[in-house]
Residue frames as a rotation matrix with the C-alpha (Angstrom) as fourth column:
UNK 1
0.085 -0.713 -0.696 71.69
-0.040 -0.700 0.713 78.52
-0.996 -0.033 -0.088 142.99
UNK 2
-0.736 -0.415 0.535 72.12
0.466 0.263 0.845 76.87
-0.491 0.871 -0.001 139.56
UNK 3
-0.035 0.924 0.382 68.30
0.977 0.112 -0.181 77.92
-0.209 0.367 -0.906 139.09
UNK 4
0.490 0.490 -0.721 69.21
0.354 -0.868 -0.349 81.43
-0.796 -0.085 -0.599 139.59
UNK 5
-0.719 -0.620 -0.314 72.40
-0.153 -0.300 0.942 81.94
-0.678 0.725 0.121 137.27
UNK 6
-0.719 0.302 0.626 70.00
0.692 0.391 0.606 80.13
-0.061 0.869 -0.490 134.55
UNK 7
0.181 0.880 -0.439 67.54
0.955 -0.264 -0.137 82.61
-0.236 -0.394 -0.888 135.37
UNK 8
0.340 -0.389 -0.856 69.77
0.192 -0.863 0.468 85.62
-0.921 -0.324 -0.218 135.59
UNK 9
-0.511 -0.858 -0.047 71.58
0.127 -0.130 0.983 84.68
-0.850 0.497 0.175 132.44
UNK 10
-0.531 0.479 0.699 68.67
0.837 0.166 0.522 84.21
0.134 0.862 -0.489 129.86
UNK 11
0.284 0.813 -0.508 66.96
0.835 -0.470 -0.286 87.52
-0.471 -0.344 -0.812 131.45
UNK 12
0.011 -0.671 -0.741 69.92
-0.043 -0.741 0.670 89.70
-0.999 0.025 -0.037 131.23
UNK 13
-0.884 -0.357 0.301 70.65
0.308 0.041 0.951 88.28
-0.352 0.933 0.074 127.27
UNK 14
-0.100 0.692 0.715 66.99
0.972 -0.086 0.220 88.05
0.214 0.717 -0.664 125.96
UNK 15
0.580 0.493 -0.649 66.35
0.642 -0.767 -0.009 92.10
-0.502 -0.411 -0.761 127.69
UNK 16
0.234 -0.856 -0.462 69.68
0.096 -0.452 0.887 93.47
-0.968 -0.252 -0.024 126.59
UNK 17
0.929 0.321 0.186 69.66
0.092 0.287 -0.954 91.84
-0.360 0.902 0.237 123.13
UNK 18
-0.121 -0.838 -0.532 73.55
-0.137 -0.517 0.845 92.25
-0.983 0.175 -0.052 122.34
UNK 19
-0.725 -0.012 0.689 73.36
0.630 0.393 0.670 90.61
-0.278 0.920 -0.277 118.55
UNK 20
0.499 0.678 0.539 69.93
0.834 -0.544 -0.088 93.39
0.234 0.494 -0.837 117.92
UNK 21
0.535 -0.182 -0.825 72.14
0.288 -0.879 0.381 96.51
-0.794 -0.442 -0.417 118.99
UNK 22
-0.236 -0.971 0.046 74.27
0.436 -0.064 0.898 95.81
-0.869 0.232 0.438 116.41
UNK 23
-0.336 0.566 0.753 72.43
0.903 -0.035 0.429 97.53
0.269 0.824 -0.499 113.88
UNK 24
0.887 0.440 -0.141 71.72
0.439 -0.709 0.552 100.24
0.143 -0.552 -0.822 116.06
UNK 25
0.292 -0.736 -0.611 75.17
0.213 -0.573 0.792 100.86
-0.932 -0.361 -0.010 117.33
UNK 26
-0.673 -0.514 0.532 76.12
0.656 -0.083 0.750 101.12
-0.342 0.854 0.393 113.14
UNK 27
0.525 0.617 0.586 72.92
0.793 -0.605 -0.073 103.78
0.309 0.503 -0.807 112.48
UNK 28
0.844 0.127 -0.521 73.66
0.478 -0.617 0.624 105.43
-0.243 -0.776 -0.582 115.45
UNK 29
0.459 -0.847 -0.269 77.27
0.137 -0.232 0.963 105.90
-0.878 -0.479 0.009 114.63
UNK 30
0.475 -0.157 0.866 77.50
0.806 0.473 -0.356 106.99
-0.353 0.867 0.351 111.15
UNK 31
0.737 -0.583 0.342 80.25
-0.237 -0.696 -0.678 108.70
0.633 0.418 -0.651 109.95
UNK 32
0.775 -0.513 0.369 82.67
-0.495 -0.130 0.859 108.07
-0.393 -0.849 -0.354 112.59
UNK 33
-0.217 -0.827 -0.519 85.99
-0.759 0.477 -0.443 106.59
0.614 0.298 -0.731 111.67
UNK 34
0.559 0.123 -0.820 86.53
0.367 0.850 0.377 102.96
0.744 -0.512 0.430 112.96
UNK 35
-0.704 -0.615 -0.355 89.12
0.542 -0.143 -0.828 104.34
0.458 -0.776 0.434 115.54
UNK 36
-0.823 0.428 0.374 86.24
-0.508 -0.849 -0.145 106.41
0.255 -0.309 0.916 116.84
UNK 37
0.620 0.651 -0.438 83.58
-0.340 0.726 0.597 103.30
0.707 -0.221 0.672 116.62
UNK 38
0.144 -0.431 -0.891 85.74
0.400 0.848 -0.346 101.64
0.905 -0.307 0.295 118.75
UNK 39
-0.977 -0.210 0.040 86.35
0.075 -0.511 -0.856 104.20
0.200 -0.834 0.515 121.53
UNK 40
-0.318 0.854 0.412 82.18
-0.946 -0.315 -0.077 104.87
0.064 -0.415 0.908 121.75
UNK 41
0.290 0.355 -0.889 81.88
0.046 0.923 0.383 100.71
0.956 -0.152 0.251 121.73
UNK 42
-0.551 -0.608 -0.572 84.43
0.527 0.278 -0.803 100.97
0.648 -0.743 0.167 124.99
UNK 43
-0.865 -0.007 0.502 82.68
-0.214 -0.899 -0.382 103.89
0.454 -0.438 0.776 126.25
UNK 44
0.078 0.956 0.282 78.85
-0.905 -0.051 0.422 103.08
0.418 -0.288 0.862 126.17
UNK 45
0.118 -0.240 -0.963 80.16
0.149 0.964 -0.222 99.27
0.982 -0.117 0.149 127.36
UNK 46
-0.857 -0.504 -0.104 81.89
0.210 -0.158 -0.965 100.95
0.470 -0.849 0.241 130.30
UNK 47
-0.880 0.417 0.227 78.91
-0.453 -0.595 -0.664 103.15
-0.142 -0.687 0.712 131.61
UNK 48
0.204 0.817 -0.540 76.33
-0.375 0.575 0.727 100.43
0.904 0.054 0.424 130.80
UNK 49
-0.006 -0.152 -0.988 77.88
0.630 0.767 -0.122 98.27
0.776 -0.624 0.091 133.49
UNK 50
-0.902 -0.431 -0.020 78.72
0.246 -0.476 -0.844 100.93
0.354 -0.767 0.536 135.68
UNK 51
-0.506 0.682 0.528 74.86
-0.790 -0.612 0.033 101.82
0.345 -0.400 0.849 135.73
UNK 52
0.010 0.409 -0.912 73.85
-0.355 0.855 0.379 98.21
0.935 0.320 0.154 135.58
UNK 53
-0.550 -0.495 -0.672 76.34
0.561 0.377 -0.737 97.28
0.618 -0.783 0.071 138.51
UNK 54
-0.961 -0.193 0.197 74.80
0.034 -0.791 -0.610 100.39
0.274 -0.580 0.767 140.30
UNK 55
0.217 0.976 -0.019 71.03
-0.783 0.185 0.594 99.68
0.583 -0.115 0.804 139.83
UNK 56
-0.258 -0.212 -0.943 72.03
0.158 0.953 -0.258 96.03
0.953 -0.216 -0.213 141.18
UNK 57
-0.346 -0.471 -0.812 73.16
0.609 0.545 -0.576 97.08
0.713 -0.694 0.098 144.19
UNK 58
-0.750 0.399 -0.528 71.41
0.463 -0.252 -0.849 100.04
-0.472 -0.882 0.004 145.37
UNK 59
-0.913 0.226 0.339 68.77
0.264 -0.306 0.915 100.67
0.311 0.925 0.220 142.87
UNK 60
-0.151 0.899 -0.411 66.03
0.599 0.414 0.685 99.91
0.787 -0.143 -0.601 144.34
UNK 61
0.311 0.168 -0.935 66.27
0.768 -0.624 0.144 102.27
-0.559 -0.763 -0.323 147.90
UNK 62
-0.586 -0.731 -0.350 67.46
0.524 -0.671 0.525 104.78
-0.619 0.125 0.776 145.31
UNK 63
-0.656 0.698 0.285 64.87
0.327 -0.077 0.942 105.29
0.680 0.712 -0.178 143.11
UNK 64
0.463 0.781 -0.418 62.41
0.832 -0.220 0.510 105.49
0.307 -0.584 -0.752 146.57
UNK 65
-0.188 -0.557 -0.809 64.64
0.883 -0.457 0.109 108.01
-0.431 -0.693 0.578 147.80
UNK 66
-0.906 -0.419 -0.057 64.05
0.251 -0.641 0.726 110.42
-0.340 0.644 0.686 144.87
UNK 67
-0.081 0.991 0.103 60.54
-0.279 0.077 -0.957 109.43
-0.957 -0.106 0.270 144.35
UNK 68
-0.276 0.368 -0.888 61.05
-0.960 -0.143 0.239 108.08
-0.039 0.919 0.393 140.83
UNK 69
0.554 0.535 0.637 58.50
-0.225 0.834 -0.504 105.27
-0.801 0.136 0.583 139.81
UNK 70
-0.569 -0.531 0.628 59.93
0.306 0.572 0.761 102.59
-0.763 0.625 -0.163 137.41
UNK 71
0.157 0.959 0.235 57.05
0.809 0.011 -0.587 103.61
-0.566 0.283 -0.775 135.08
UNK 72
0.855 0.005 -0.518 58.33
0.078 -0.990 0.120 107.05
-0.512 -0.144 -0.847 135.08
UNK 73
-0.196 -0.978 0.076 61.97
-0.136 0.104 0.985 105.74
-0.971 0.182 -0.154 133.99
UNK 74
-0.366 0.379 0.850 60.30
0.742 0.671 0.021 103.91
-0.562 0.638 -0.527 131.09
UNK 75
0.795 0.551 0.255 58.71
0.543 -0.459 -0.703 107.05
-0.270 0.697 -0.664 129.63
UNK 76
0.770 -0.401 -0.496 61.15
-0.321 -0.916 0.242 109.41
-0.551 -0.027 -0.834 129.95
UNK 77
-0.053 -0.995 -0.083 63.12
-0.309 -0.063 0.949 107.27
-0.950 0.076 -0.304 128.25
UNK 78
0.176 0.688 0.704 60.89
0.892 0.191 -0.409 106.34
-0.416 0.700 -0.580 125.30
UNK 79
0.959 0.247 -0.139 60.54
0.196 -0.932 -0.305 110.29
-0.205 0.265 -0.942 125.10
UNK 80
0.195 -0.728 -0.657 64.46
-0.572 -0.628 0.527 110.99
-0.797 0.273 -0.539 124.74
UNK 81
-0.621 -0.729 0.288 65.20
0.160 0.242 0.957 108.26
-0.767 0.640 -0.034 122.09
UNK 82
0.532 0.606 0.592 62.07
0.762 -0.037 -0.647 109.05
-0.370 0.795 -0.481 119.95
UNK 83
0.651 -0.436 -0.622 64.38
-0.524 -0.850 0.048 112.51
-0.550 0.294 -0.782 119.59
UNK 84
-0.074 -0.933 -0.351 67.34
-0.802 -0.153 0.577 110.41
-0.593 0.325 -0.737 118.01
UNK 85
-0.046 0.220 0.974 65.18
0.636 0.759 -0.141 108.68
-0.770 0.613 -0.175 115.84
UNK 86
0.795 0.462 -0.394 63.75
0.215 -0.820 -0.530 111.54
-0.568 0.337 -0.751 114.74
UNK 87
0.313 -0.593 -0.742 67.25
-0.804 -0.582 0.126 112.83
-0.506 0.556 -0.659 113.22
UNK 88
-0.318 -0.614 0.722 68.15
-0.096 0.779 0.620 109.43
-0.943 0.128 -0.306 112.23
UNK 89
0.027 0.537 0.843 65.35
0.743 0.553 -0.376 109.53
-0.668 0.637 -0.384 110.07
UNK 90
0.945 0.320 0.061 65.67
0.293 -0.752 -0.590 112.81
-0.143 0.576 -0.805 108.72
UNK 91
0.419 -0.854 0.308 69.39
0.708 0.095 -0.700 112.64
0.568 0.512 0.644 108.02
UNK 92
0.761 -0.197 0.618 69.87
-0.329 -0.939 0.106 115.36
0.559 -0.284 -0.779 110.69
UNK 93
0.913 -0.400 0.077 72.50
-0.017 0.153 0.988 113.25
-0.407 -0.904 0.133 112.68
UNK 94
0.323 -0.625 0.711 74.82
0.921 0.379 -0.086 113.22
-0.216 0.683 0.698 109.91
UNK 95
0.136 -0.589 0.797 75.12
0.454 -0.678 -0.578 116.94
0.881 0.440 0.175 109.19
UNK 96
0.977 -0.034 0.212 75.47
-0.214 -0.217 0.952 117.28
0.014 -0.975 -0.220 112.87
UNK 97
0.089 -0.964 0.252 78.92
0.540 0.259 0.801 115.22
-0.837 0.065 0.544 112.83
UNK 98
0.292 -0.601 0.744 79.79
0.933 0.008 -0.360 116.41
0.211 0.799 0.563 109.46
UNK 99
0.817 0.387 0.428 79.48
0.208 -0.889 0.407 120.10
0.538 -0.243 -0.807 111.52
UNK 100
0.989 -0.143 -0.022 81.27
0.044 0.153 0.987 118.95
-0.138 -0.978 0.158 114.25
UNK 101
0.610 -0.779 -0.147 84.92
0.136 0.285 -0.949 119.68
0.781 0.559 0.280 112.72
UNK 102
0.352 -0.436 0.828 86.69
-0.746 -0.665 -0.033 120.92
0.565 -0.607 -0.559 115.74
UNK 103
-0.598 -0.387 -0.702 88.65
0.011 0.872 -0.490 118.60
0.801 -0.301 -0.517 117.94
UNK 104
-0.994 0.093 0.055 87.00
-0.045 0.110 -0.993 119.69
-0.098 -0.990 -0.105 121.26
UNK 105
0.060 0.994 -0.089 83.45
-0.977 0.040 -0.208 119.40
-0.203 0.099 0.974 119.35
UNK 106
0.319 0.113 -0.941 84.06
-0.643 0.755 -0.127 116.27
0.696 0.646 0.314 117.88
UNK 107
-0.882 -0.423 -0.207 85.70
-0.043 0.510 -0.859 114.79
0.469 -0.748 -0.468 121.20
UNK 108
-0.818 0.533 0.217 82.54
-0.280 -0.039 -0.959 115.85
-0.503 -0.845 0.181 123.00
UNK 109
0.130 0.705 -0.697 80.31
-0.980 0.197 0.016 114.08
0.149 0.681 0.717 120.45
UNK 110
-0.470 -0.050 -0.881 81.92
0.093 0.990 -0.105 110.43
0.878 -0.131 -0.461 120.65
UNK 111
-0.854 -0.104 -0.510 80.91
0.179 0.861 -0.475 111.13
0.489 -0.497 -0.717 124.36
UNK 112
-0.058 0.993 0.103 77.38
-0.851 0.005 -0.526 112.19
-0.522 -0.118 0.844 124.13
UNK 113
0.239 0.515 -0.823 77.17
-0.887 0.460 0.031 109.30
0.395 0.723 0.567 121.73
UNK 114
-0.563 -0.176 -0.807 78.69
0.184 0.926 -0.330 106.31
0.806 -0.334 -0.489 124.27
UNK 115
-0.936 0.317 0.154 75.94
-0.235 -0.236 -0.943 107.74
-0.263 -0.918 0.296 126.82
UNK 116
0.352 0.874 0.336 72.67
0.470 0.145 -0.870 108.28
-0.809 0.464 -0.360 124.82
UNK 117
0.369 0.858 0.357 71.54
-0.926 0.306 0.221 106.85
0.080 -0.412 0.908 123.07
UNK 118
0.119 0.215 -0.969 73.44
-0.446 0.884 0.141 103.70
0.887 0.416 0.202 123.58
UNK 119
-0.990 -0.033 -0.134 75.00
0.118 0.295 -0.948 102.94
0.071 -0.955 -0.288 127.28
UNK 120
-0.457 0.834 -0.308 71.28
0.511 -0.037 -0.859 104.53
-0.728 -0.550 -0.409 128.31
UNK 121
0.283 0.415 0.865 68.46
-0.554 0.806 -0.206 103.36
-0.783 -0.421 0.458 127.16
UNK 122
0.478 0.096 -0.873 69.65
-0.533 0.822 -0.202 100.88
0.698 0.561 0.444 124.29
UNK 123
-0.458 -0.484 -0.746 72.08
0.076 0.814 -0.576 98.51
0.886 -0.320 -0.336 126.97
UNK 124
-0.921 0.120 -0.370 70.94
0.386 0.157 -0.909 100.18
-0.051 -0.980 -0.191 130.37
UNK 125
-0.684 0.572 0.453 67.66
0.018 -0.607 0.794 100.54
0.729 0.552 0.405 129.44
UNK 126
-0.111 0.846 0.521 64.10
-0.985 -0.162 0.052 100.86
0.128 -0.508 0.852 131.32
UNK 127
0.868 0.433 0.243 63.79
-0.496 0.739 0.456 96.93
0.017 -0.516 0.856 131.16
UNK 128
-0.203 -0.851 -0.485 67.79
0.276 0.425 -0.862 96.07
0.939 -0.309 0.148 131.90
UNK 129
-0.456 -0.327 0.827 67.25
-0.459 -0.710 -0.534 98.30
0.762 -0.624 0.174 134.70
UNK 130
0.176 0.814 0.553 63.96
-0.973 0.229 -0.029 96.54
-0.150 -0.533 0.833 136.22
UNK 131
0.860 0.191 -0.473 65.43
-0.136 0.980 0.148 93.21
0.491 -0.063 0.869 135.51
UNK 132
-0.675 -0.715 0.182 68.80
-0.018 -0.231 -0.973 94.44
0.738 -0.660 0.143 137.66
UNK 133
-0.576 0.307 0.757 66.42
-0.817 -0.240 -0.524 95.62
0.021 -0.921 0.389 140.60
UNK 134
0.181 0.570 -0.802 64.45
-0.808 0.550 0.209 92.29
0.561 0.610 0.560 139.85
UNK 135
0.470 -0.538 -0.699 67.33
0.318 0.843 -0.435 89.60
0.823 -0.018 0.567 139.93
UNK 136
-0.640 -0.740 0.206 68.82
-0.199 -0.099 -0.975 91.70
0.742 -0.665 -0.084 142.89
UNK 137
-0.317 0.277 0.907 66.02
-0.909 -0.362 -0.207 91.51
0.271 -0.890 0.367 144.99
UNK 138
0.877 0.342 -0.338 65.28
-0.311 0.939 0.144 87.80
0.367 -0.021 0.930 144.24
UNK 139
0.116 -0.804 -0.583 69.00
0.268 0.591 -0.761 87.04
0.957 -0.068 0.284 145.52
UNK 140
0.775 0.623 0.104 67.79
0.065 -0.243 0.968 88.35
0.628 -0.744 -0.229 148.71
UNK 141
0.604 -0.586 0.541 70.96
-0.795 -0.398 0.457 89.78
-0.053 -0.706 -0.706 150.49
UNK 142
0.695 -0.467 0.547 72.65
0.401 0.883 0.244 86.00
-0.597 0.049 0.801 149.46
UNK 143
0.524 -0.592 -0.613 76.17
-0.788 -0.610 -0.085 88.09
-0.323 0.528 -0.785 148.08
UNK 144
-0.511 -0.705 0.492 77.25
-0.102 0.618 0.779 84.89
-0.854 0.348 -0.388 146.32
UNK 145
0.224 0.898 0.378 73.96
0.801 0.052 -0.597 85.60
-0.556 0.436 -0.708 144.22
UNK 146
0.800 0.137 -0.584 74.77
-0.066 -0.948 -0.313 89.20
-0.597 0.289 -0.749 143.74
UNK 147
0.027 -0.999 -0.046 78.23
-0.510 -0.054 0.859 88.20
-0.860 0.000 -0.511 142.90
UNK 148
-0.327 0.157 0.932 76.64
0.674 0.730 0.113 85.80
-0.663 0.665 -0.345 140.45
UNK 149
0.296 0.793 0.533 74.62
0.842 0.047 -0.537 88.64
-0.451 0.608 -0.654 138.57
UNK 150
0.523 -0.603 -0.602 77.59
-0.408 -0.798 0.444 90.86
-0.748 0.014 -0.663 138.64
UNK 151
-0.691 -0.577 0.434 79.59
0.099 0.520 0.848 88.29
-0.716 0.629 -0.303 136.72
UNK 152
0.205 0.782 0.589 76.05
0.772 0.241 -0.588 87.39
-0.602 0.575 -0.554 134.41
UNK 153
0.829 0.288 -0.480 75.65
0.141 -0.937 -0.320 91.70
-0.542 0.198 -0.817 133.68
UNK 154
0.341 -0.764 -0.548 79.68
-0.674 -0.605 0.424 91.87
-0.655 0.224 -0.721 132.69
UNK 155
-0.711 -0.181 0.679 79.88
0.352 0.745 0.567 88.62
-0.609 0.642 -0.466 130.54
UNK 156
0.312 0.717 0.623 76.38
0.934 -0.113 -0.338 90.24
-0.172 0.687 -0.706 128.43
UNK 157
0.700 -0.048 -0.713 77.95
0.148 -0.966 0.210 93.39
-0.699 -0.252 -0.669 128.48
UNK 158
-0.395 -0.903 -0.170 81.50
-0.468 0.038 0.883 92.43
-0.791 0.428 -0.437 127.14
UNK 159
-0.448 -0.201 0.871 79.64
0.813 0.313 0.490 90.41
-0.371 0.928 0.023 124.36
UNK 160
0.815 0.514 -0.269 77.81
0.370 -0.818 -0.440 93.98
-0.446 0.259 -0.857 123.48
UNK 161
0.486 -0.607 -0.629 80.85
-0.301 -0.792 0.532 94.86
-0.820 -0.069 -0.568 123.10
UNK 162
-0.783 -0.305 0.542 82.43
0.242 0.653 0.717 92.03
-0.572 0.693 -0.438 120.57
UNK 163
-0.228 0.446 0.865 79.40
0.896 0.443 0.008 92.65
-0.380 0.777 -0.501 118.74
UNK 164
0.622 -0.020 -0.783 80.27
0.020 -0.999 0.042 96.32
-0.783 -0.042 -0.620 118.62
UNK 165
0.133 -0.897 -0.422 83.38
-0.501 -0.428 0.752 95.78
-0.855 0.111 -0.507 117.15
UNK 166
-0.603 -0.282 0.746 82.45
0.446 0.657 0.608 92.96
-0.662 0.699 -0.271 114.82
UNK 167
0.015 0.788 0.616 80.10
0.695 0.435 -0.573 95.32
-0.719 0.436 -0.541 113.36
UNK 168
0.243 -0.404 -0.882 82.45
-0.476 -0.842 0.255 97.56
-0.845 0.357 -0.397 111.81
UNK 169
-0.838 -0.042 0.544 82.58
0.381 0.669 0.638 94.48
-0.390 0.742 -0.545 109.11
UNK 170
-0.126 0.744 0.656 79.23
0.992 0.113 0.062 95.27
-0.028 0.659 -0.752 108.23
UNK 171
0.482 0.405 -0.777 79.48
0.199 -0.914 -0.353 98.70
-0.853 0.016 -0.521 107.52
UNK 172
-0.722 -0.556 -0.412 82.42
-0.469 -0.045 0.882 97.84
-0.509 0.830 -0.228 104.72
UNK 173
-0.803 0.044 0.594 80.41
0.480 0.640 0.600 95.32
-0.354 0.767 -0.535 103.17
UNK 174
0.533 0.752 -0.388 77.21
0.543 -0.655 -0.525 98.30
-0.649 0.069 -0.758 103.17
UNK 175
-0.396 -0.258 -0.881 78.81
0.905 -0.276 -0.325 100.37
-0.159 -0.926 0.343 102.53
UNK 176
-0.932 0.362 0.009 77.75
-0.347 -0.888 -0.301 104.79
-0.101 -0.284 0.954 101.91
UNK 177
-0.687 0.723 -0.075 74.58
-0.641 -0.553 0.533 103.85
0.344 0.414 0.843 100.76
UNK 178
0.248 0.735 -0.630 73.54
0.123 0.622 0.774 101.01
0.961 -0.270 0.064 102.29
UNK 179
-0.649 -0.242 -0.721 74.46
0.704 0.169 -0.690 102.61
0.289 -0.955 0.061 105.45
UNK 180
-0.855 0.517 -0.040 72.32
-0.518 -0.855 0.027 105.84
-0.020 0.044 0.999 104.67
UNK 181
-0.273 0.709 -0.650 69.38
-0.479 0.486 0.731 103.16
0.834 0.511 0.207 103.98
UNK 182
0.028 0.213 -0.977 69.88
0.620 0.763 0.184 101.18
0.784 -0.610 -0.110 106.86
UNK 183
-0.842 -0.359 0.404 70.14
0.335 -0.933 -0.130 104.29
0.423 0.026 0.906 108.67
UNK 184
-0.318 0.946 -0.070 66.24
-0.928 -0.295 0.229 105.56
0.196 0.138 0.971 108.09
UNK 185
0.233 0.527 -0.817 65.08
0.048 0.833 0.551 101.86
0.971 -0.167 0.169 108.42
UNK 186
-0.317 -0.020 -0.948 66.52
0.847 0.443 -0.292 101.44
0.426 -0.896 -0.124 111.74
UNK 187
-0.908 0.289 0.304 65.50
-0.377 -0.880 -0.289 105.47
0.184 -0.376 0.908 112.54
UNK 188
-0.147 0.987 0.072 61.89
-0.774 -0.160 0.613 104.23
0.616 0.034 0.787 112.26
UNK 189
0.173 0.317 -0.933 62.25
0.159 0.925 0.344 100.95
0.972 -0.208 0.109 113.99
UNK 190
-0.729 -0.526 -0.438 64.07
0.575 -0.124 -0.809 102.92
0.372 -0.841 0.393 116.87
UNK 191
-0.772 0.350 0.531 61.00
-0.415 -0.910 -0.005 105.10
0.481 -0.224 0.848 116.91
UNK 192
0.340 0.830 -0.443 58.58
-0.421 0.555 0.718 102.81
0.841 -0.058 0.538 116.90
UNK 193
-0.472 -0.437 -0.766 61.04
0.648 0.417 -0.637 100.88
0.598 -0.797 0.086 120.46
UNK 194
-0.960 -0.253 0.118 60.38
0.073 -0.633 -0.771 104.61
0.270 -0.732 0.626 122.01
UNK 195
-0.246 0.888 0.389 56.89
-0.728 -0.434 0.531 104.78
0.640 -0.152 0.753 121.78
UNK 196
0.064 0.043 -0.997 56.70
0.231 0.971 0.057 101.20
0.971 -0.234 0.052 123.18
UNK 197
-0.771 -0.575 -0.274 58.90
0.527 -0.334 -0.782 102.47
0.358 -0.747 0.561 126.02
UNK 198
-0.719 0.508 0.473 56.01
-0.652 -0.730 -0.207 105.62
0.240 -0.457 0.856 126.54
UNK 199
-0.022 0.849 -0.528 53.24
-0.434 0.468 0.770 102.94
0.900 0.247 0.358 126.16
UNK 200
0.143 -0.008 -0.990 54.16
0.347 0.937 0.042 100.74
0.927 -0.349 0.137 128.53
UNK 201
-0.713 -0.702 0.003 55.26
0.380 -0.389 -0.839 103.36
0.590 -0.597 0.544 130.55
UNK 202
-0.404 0.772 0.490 51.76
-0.904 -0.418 -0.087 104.78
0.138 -0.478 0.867 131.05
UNK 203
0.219 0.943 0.250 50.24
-0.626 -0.061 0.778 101.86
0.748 -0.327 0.577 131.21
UNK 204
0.048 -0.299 -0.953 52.10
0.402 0.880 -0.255 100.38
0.915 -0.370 0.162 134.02
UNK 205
-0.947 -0.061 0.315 51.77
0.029 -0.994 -0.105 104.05
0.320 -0.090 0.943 135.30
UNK 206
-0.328 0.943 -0.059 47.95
-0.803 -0.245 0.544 103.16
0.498 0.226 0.837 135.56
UNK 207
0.214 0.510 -0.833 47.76
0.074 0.842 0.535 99.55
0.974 -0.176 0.142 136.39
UNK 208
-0.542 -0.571 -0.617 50.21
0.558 0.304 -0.772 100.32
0.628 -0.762 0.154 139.66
């Protein structure tokens, strides 16, 4: 049992990466007021777990049911965040929000932005997802197991979240310009994650 928590817990952190998001969840969210970082930290927190919790437990007969291959998950998601590099890098997410003046536009922005691109794929990504359907199927129907990797998923989750919130420090000490900088640096590094994502996607797409 002890082997599996240890097991469950270093998968879930080293896949998830809370402490690398932060940097992401500050590109991703530039411009936003901190009272607005904070609601998309709660948000994309909330509907990580909720998908996390949900792969767990019936991921696996769900996916067969539909006919999607893990493989398939993996690309398609590669393919949607290479799009929100893309503007990251070309400054196009910024005059998007700066566009967005309206209350019911600017409401429905924070919550395209606590879905994708963080809740899915930066927290519930293509390999959270396959190490959820993974760690559930190693706990073989043993629901003090599952119950264990529920707890694991919402303790790596909630520190996503602390390290959401502690990175609204580092945007003061950036700040405009070294957030516009860091910005384009992480745009390319986020591109360079998606292609990964397509890569692997075909070739696991091939090997299976």
């Amino acid at each position: 049992m002890l082997d599996y928590v240890f097991s469950a817990a270093v998968t879930m952190l080293v896949v998830i990466d809370p402490i690398g998001l932060a940097p992401l969840f500050l590109a991703v969210t530039t411009d936003l007021t901190g009272e607005e970082r904070r609601l998309v930290a709660w948000r994309s927190s909330a509907i990580a777990l909720a998908i996390l919790v949900v792969f767990g437990l019936v991921g696996a007969p769900l996916l067969a049911a539909l006919g999607i291959t893990l493989p398939a998950f993996r690309m398609a998601g590669g393919l949607l965040l290479f799009t929100i590099s893309f503007e990251m890098v070309f400054g196009r997410r910024t005059e998007r929000k700066f566009d967005a003046s309206e209350v019911a536009q600017r409401e429905k922005l924070l919550r395209t932005l606590a879905v994708f691109p963080l809740a899915i794929p930066l927290m519930a990504g293509p390999g959270a997802i396959t190490a959820m359907l993974l760690l559930a199927g190693e706990a073989k129907g043993d629901p003090v197991r599952l119950l264990a990797l529920l707890v694991i998923t919402l303790l790596v989750v909630a520190s996503c979240l602390a390290v959401f919130r502690a990175a609204e420090r580092m945007d003061r000490l950036l700040g405009v310009t070294g957030n516009v900088i860091l910005s384009r640096l992480l745009g390319i590094v986020l591109a360079a994650l998606a292609v990964q994502f397509v890569i692997d996607g075909i070739r696991a797409a091939f090997l299976a």
